[in-house]
ZAGU-352186 format. One record per residue: residue number from 1; residue in three letters; y, x, z of N, C-alpha, C, O in turn. Coordinates in steps of 0.1 Angstrom, whole numbers. Example, Ala and Ser with C-alpha at 12.3 -4.5 7.8 and 13.67 -1.06 7.14 Angstrom:
2
{vexlo: 1; tilo: ala; nnorth: -57; neast: 132; nup: 78; canorth: -45; caeast: 123; caup: 78; cnorth: -33; ceast: 132; cup: 78; onorth: -33; oeast: 142; oup: 85}
{vexlo: 2; tilo: ser; nnorth: -22; neast: 128; nup: 71; canorth: -11; caeast: 137; caup: 71; cnorth: 0; ceast: 129; cup: 79; onorth: 11; oeast: 134; oup: 80}
END
This chain:
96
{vexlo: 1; tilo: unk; nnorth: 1379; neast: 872; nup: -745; canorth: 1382; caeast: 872; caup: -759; cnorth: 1397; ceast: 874; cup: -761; onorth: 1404; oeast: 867; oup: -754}
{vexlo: 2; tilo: unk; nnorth: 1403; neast: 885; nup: -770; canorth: 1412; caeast: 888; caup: -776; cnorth: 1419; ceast: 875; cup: -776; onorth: 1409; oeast: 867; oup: -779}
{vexlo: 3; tilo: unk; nnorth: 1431; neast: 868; nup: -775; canorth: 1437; caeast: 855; caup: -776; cnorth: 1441; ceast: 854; cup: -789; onorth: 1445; oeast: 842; oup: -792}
{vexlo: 4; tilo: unk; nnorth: 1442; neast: 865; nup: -800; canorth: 1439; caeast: 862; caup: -814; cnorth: 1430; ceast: 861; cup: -819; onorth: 1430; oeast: 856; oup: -830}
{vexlo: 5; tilo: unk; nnorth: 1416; neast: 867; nup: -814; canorth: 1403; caeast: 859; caup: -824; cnorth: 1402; ceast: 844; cup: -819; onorth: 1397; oeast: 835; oup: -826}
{vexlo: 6; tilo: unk; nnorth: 1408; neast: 839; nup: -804; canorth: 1407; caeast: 826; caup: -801; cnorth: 1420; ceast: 817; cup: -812; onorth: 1419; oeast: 805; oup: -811}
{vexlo: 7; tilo: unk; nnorth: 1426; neast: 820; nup: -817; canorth: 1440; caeast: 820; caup: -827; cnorth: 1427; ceast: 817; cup: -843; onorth: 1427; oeast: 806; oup: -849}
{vexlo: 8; tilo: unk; nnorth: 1420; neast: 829; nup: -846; canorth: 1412; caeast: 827; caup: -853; cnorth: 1401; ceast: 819; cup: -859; onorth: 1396; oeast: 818; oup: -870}
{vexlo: 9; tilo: unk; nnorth: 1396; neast: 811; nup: -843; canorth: 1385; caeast: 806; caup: -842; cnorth: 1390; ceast: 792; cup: -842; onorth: 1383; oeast: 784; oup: -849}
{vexlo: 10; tilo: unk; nnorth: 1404; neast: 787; nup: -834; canorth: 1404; caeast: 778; caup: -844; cnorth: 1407; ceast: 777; cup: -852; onorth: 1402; oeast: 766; oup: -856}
{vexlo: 11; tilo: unk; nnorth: 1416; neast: 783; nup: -863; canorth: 1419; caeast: 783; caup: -875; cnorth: 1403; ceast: 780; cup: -887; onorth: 1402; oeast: 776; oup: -899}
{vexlo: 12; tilo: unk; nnorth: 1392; neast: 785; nup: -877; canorth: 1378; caeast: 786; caup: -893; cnorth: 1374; ceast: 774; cup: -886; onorth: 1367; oeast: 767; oup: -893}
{vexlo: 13; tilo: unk; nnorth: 1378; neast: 768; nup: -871; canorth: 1371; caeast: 751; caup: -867; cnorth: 1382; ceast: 740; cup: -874; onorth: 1378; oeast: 728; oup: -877}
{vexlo: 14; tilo: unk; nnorth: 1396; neast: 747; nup: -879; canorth: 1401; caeast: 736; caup: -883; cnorth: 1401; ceast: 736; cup: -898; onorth: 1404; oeast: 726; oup: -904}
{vexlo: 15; tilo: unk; nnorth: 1396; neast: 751; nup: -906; canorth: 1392; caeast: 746; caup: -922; cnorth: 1380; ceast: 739; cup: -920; onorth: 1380; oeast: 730; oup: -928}
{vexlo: 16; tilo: unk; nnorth: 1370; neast: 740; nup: -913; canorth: 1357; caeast: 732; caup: -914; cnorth: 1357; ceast: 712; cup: -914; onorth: 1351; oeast: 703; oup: -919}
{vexlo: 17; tilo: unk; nnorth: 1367; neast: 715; nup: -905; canorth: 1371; caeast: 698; caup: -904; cnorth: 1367; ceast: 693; cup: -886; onorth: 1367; oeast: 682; oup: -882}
{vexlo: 18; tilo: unk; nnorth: 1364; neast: 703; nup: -879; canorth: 1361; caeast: 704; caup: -867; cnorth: 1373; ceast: 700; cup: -858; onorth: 1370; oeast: 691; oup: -851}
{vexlo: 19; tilo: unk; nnorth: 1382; neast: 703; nup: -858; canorth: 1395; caeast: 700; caup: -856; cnorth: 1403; ceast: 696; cup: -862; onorth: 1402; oeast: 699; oup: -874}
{vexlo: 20; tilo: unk; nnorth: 1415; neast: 687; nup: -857; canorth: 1427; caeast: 687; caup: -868; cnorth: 1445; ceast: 689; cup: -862; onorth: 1456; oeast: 685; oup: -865}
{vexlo: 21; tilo: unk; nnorth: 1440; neast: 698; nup: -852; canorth: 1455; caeast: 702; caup: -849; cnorth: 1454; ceast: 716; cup: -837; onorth: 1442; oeast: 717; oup: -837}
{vexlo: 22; tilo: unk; nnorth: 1456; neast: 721; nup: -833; canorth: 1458; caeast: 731; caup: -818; cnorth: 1451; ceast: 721; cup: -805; onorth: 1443; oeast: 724; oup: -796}
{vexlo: 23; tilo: unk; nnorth: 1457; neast: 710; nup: -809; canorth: 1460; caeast: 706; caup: -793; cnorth: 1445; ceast: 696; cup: -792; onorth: 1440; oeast: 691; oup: -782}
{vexlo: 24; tilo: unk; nnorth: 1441; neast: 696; nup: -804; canorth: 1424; caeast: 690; caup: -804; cnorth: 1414; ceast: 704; cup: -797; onorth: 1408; oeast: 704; oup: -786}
{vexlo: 25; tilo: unk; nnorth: 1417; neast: 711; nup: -806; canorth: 1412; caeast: 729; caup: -800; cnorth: 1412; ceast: 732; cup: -788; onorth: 1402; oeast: 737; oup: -783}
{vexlo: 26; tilo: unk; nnorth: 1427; neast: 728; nup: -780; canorth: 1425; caeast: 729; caup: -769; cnorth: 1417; ceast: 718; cup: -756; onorth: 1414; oeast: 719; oup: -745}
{vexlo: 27; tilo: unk; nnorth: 1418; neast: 710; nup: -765; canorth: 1408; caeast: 703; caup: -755; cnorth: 1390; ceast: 698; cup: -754; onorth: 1383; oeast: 691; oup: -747}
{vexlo: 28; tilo: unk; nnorth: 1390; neast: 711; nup: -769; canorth: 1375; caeast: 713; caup: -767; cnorth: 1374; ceast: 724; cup: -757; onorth: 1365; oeast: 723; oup: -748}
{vexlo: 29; tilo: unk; nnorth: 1385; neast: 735; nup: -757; canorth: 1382; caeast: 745; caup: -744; cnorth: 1380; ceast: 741; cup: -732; onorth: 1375; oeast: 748; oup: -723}
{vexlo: 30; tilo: unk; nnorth: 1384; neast: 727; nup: -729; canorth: 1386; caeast: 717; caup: -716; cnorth: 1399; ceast: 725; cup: -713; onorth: 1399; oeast: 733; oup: -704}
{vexlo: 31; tilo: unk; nnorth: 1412; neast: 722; nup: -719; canorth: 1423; caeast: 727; caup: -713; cnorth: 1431; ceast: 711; cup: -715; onorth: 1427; oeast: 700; oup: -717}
{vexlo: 32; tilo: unk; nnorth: 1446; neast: 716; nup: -714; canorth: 1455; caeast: 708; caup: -718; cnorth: 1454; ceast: 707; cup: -733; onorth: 1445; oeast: 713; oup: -739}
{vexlo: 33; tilo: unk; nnorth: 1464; neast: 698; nup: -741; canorth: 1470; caeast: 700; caup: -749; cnorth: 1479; ceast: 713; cup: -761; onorth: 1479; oeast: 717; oup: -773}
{vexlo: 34; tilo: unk; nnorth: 1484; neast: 714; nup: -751; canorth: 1492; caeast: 722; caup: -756; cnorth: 1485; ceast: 738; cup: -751; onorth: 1494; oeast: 747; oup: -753}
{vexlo: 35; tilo: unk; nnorth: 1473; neast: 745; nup: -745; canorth: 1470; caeast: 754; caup: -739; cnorth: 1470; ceast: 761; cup: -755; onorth: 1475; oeast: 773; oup: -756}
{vexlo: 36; tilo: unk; nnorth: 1467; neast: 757; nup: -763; canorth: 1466; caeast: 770; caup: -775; cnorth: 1481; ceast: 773; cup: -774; onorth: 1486; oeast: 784; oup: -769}
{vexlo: 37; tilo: unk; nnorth: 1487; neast: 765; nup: -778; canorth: 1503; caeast: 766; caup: -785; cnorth: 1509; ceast: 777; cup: -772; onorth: 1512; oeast: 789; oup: -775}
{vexlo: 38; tilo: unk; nnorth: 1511; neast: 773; nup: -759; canorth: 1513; caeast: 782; caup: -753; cnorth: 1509; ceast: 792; cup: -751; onorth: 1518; oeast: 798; oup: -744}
{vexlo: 39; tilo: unk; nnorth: 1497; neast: 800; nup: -753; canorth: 1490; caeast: 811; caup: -753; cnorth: 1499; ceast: 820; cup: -763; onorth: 1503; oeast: 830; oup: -759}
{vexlo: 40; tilo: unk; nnorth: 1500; neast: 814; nup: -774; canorth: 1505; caeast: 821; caup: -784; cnorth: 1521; ceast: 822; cup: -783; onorth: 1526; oeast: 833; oup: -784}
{vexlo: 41; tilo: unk; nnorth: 1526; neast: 814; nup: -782; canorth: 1542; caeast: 815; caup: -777; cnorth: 1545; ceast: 824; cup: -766; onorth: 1555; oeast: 829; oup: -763}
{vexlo: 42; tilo: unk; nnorth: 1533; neast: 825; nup: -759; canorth: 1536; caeast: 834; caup: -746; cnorth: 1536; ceast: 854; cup: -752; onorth: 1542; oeast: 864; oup: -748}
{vexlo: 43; tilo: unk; nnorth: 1527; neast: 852; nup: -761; canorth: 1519; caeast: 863; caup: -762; cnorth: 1509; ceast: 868; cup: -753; onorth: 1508; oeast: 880; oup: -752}
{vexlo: 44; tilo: unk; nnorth: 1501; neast: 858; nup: -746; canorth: 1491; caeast: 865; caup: -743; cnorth: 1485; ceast: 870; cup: -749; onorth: 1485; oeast: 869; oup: -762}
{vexlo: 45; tilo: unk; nnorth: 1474; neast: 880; nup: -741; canorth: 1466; caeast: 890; caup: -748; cnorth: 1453; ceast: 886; cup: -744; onorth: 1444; oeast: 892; oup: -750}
{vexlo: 46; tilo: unk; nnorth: 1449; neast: 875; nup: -731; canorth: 1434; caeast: 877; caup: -730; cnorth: 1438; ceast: 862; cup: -727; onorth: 1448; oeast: 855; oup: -726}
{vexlo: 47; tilo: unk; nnorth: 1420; neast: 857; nup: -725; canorth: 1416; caeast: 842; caup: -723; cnorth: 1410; ceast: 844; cup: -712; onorth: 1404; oeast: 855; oup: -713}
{vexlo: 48; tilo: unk; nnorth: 1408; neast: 839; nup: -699; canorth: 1396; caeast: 835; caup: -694; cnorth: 1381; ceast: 835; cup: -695; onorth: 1379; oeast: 823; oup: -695}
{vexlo: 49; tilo: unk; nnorth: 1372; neast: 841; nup: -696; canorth: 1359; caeast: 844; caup: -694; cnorth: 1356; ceast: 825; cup: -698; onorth: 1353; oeast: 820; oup: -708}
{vexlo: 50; tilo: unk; nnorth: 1358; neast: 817; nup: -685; canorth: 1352; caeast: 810; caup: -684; cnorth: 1354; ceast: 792; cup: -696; onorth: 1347; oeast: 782; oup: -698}
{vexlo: 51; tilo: unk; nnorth: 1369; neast: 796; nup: -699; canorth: 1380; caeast: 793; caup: -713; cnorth: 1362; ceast: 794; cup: -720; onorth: 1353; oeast: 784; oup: -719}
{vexlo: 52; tilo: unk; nnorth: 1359; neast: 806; nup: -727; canorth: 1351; caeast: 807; caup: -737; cnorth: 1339; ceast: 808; cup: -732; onorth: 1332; oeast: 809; oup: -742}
{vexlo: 53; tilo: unk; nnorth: 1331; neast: 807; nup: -721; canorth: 1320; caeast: 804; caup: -723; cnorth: 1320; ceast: 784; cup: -720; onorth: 1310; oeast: 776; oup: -722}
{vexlo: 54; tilo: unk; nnorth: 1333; neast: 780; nup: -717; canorth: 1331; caeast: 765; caup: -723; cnorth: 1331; ceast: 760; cup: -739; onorth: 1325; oeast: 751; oup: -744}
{vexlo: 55; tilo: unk; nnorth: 1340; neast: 771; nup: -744; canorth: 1339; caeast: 767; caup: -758; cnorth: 1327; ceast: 771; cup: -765; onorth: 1328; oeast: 767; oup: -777}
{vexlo: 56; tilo: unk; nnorth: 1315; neast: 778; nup: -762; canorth: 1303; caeast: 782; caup: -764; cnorth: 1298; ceast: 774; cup: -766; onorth: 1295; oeast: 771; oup: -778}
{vexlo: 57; tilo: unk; nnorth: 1292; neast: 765; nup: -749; canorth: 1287; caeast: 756; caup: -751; cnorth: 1291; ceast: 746; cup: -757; onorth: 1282; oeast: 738; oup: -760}
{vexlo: 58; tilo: unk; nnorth: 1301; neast: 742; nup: -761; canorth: 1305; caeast: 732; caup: -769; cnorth: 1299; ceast: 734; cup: -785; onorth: 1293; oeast: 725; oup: -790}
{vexlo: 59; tilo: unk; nnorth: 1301; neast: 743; nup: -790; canorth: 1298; caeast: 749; caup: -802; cnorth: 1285; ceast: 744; cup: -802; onorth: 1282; oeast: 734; oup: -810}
{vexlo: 60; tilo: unk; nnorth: 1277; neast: 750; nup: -794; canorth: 1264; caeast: 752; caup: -800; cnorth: 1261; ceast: 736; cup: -799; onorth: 1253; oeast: 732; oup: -808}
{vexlo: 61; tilo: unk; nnorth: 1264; neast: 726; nup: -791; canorth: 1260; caeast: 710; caup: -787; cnorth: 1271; ceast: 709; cup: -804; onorth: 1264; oeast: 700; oup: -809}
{vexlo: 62; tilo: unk; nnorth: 1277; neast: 710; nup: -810; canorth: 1283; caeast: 709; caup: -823; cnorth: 1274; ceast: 710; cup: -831; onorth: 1270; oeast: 700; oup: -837}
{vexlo: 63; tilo: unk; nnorth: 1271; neast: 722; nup: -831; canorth: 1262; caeast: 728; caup: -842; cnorth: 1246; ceast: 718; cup: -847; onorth: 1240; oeast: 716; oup: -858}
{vexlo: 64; tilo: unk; nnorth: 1242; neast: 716; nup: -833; canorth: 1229; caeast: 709; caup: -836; cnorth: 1232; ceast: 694; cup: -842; onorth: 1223; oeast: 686; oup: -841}
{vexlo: 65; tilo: unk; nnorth: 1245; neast: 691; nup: -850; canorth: 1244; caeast: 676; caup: -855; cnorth: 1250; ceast: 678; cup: -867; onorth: 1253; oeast: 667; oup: -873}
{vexlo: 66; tilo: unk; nnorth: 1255; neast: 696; nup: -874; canorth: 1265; caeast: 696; caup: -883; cnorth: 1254; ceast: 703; cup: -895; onorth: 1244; oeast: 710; oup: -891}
{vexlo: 67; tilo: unk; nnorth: 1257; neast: 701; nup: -910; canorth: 1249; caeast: 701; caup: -919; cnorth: 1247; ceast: 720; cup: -917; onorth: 1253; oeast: 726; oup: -908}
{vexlo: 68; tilo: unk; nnorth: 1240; neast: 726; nup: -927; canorth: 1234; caeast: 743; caup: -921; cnorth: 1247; ceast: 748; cup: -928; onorth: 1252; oeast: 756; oup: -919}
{vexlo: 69; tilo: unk; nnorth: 1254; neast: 748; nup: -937; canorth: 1264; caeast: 755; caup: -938; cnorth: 1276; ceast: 760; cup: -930; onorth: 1282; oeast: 771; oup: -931}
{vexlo: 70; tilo: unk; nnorth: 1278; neast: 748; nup: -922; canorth: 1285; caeast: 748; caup: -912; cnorth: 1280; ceast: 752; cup: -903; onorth: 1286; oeast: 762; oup: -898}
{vexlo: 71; tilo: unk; nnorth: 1267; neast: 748; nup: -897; canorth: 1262; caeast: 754; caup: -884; cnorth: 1257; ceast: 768; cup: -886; onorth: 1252; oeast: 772; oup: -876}
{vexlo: 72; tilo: unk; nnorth: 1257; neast: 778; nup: -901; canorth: 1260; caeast: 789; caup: -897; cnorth: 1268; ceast: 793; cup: -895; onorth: 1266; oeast: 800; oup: -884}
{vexlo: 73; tilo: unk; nnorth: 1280; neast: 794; nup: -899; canorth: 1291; caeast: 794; caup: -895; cnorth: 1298; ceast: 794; cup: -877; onorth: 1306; oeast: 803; oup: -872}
{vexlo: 74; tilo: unk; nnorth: 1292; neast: 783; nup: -872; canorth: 1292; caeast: 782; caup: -859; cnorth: 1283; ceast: 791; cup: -853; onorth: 1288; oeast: 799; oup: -845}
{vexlo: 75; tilo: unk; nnorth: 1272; neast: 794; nup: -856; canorth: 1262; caeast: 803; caup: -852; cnorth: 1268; ceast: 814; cup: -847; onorth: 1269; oeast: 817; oup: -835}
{vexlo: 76; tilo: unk; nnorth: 1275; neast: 822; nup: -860; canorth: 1279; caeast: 832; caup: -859; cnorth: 1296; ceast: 837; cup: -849; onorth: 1301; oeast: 847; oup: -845}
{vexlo: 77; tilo: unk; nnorth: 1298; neast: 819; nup: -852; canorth: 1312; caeast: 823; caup: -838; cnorth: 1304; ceast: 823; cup: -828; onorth: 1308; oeast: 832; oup: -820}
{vexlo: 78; tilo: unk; nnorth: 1293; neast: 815; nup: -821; canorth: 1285; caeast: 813; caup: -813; cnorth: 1283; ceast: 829; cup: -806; onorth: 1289; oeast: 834; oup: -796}
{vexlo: 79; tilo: unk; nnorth: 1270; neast: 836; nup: -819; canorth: 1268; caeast: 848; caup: -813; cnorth: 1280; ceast: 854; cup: -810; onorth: 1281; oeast: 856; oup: -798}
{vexlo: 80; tilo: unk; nnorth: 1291; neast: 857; nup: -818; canorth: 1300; caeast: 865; caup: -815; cnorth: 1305; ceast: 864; cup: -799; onorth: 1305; oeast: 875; oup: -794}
{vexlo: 81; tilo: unk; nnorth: 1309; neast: 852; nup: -792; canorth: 1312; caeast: 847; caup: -783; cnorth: 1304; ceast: 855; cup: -772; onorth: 1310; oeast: 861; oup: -762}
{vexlo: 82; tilo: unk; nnorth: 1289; neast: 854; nup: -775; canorth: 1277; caeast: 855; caup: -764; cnorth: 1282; ceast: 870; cup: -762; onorth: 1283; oeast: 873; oup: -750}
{vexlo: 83; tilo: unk; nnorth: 1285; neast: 879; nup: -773; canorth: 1289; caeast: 893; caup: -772; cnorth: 1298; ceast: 899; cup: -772; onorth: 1300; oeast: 911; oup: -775}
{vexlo: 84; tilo: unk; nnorth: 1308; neast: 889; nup: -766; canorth: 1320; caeast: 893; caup: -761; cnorth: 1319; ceast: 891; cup: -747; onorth: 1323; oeast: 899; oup: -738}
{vexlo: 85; tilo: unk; nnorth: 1310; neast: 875; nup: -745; canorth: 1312; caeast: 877; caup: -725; cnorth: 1298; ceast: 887; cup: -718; onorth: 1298; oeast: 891; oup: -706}
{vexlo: 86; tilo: unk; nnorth: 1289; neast: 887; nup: -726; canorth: 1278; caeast: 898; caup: -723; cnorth: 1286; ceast: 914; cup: -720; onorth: 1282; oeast: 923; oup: -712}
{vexlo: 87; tilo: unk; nnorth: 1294; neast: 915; nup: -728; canorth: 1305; caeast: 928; caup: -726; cnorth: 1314; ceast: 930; cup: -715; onorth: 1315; oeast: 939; oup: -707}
{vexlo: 88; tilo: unk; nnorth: 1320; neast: 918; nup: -716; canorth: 1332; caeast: 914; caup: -702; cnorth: 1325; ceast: 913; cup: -688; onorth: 1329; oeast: 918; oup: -677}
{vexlo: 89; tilo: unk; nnorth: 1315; neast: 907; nup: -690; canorth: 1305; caeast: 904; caup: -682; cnorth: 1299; ceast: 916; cup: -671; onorth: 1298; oeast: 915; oup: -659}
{vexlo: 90; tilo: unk; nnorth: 1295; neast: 926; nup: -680; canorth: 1287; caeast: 941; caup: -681; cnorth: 1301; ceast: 948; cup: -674; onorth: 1298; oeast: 957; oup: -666}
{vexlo: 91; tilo: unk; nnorth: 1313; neast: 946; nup: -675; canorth: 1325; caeast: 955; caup: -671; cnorth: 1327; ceast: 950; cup: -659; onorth: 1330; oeast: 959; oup: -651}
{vexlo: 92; tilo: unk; nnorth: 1326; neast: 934; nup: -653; canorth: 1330; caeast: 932; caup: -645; cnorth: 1346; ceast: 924; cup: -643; onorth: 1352; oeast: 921; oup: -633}
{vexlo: 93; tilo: unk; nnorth: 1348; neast: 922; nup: -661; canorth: 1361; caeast: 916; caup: -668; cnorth: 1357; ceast: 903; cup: -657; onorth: 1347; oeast: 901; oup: -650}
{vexlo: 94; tilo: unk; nnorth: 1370; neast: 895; nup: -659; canorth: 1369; caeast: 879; caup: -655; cnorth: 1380; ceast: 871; cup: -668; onorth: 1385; oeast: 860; oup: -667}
{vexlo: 95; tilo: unk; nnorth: 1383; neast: 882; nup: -680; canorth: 1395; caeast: 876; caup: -687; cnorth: 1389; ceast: 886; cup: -701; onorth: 1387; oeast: 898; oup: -701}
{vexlo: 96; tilo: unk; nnorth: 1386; neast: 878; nup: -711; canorth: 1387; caeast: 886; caup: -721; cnorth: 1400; ceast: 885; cup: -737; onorth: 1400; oeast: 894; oup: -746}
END
């Protein structure tokens, strides 16, 4: 994943109310604290493969307890996710 749709993804988890800062975000990825803030200060350009298919599964274990507006919403970061590492995946990527 682009390290700006991951920039994006939390910004639509923290209007939802899913989060309430970066450093919450990053530790649904299972990272540090501060792993967003530094990504972005760095300029990276890619995440880890394995970064986002943790945040996948987290989503969708989200999704199954959050009312349907929301859990479309998730859905659709969901699929998106599946067809970004199904791609990375298909190339042989280990960082998207």
């Amino acid at each position: 994943m682009i390290a700006a749709n991951l920039s994006q993804t939390y910004h639509m988890l923290r209007a939802i109310g899913l989060v309430r800062n970066k450093a919450d975000f990053s530790r649904l990825l299972g990272k540090g604290p501060r792993y967003l803030k530094n990504i972005e200060q760095r300029g990276q350009l890619t995440v880890p493969l394995n970064v986002i298919q943790i945040l996948r599964g987290r989503l969708a274990q989200i999704a199954e307890f959050t009312p349907q507006t929301i859990r479309q919403q998730l859905e659709k970061t969901i699929a998106d996710l599946d067809r970004d590492c199904q791609v990375a995946q298909a190339l042989g990527w280990r960082r998207l």
